[in-house]
C-alpha positions, 0 to 999 in steps of 0.5 A, a space after each residue: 229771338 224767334 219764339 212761337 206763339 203763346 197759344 194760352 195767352 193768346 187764347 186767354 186774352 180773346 175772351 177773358 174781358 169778355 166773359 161772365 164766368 172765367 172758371 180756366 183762371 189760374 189762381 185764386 180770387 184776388 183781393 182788393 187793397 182794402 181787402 189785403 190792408 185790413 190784415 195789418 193791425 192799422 188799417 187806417 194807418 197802413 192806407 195813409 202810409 201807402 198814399 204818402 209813398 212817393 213813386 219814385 224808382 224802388 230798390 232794383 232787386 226788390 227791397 231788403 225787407 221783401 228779400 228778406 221775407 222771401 229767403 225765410 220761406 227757404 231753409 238757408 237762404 240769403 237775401 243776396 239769393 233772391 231777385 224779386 221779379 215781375 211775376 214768375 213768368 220774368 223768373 224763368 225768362 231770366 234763368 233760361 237765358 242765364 243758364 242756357 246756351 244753343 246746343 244745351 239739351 233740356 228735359 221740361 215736363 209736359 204738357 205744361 205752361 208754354 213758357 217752360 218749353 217754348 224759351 228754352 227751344 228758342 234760346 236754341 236748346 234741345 228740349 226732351 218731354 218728361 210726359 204726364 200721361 192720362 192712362 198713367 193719372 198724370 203721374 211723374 215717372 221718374 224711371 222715365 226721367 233716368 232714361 231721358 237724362 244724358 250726360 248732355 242735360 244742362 237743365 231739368 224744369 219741373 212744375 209741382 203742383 203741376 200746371 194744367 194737371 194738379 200732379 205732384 211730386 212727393 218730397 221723396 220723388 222730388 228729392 230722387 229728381 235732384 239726385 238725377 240732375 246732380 249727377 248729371 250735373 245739370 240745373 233743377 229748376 222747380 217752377 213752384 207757382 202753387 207752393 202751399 196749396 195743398 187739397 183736402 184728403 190729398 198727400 203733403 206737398 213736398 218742400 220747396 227745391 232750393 232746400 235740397 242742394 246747390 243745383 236747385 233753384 226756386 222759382 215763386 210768386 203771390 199771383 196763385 196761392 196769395 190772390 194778388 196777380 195785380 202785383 206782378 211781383 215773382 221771385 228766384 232763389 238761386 245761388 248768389 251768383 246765379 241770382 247776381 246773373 239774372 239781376 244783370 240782364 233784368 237790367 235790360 228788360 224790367 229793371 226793378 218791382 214798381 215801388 207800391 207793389 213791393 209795398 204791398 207784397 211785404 203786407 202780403 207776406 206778413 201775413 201769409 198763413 191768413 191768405 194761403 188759409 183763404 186759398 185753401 178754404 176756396 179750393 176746398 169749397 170748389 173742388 168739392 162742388 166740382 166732383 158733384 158735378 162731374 159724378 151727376 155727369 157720368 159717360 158725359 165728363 170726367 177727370 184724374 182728381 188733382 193732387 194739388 193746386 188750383 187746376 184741373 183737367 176735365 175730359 168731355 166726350 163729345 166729338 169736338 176739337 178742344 179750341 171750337 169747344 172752348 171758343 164755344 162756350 166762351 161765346 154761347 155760355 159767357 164761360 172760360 175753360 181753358 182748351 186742351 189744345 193749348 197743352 197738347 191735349 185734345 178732348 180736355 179743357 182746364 178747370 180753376 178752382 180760384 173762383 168765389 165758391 158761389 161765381 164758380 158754381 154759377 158758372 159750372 151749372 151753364 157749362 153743364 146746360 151748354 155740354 148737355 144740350 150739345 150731346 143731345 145733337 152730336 154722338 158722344 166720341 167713344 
């Protein structure tokens, strides 16, 4: 199957071993084992009990009990609904080529984490961008959405909260987004990778699509919100014969979770308030940081404040590409800010706000040295 490059991974994989300060991750800071075993009641006992597993092959859906734990974040779910996956990235991959067919007509929004578009264009599908707009603050225009869906539409992908923007839907806008694709009769695929991660002073973020009707399906993960991307471990919630499809064809790709890993995302998700608690205290704590910082910069840096999430977009105005300035500061500063040309959008560069709160603000206080020493030898772009 040819596919295009991963311009993000691609980028992120040049520096992110390289660098001091990686302030364009895109989750939260991750937590050792210690850190996520201290949560259980025994510790002690918990560590003896992950040592004493024997490393064989787990159970190839991922077990019962992580299944099980996953279909009660949903209203209604089964277990038989669920496939536990390596990462949300496996997820998509999967429902992609299950539900797709060359010819299909697609409506991903944009700009947006590559993958959304560039495996459905490579399956063979016709793929329309629902656009977020800077002059618009990166708002879902749903008027818009109408228009773009045809009759032809097998498939609507949204992403909430939304990847590199931090819009959002609200559960009355994402509800109206699954009335669009029922009467279509396509599929809504919500890539909800930052579920939970609701910001201070910000709007509730809307429930989970999976809730709302049998066209919508769930896609998540513990890398973001939970700190735990080592684990690899995503999921889908889907309709049991949708679910049943992907666990076919993983049969050729990944075959089951690694067996210490679904150990470990059961601890994670037994204790989910205590670690979503934990993300969003970081969040808070950085974004707060970062308004300062970008307020004492004025005509220099700016942004449309996320909505939700863990990114944002900031936007420079220095006359230079997005991928030399990233390249950069990444080489002269020893920090990662992800370029706006791996989105589509040039003169920006995405933000995390995962970082421990003190790491974070080192970082942003080099990046401010960097951009400023920069201005002073380059006309600002107008």
């Amino acid at each position: 199957m040819p596919i295009e490059p991963f311009a993000l991974e691609r980028w992120m994989t040049t520096w992110e071993t390289r660098v001091r300060y990686d302030l364009a991750e895109s989750g939260i800071q991750p937590l050792s084992v210690n850190e996520l075993l201290a949560l259980e009641p025994d510790p002690q006992a918990s560590l003896q009990a992950l040592l004493a597993t024997r490393l064989g092959y787990s159970e190839a859906r991922g077990t019962a009990e992580l299944r099980g734990l996953i279909a009660g974040l949903y209203r209604d779910a089964e277990p038989d609904e669920v496939l536990v996956t390596t990462g949300a990235i496996e997820a998509n991959f999967l429902l992609f080529h299950v539900l797709l067919r060359p010819g299909d007509h697609v409506v991903a929004v944009a700009p947006a984490y590559q993958q959304l578009h560039s495996v459905p264009r490579a399956i063979g599908a016709e793929v329309t961008f629902w656009q977020l707009r800077p002059e618009n603050h990166f708002r879902y225009d749903l008027d818009e959405l109408e228009r773009l869906v045809t009759l032809r539409t097998r498939m609507l992908v949204v992403n909430t909260p939304h990847n590199p923007t931090g819009a959002t839907l609200s559960q009355a806008e994402l509800e109206r987004v699954y009335r669009i694709a029922e009467q279509a009769g396509a599929w809504l695929l919500s890539d909800e990778a930052y579920r939970w991660l609701e910001l201070p002073g910000r709007e509730p973020l809307a429930g989970p699509a999976r809730d709302l009707g049998p066209r919508a399906i769930s896609v998540g993960t513990l890398s973001k919100p939970f700190g735990l991307p080592g684990l690899r471990i995503g999921w889908l919630v889907a309709p049991a014969e949708v679910a049943a499809a992907c666990w076919g064809l993983r049969d050729y790709l990944t075959l089951s979770p690694g067996k210490l890993n679904d150990v470990l995302a059961v601890v994670a998700l037994r204790h989910r308030d205590r670690l979503i608690d934990r993300a969003r205290a970081i969040a808070a704590r950085n974004l707060a940081a970062l308004e300062r910082w970008i307020q004492e910069r004025e005509g220099l840096v700016d942004w449309v404040p996320p909505r939700g999430g863990l990114l944002g977009l900031l936007r420079y105005h220095l006359d230079v590409p997005s991928r030399e300035l990233a390249d950069r500061l990444a080489a002269e500063a020893s920090v990662m800010l992800a370029p706006g040309s791996a989105f589509g959008l040039e003169r920006h560069l995405r933000i995390g706000l995962g970082a421990e709160p003190g790491h974070f603000a080192e970082g942003l206080a080099l990046v401010a040295r960097f951009l400023e020493d920069l201005a002073s030898q380059r006309r600002p772009a107008r």
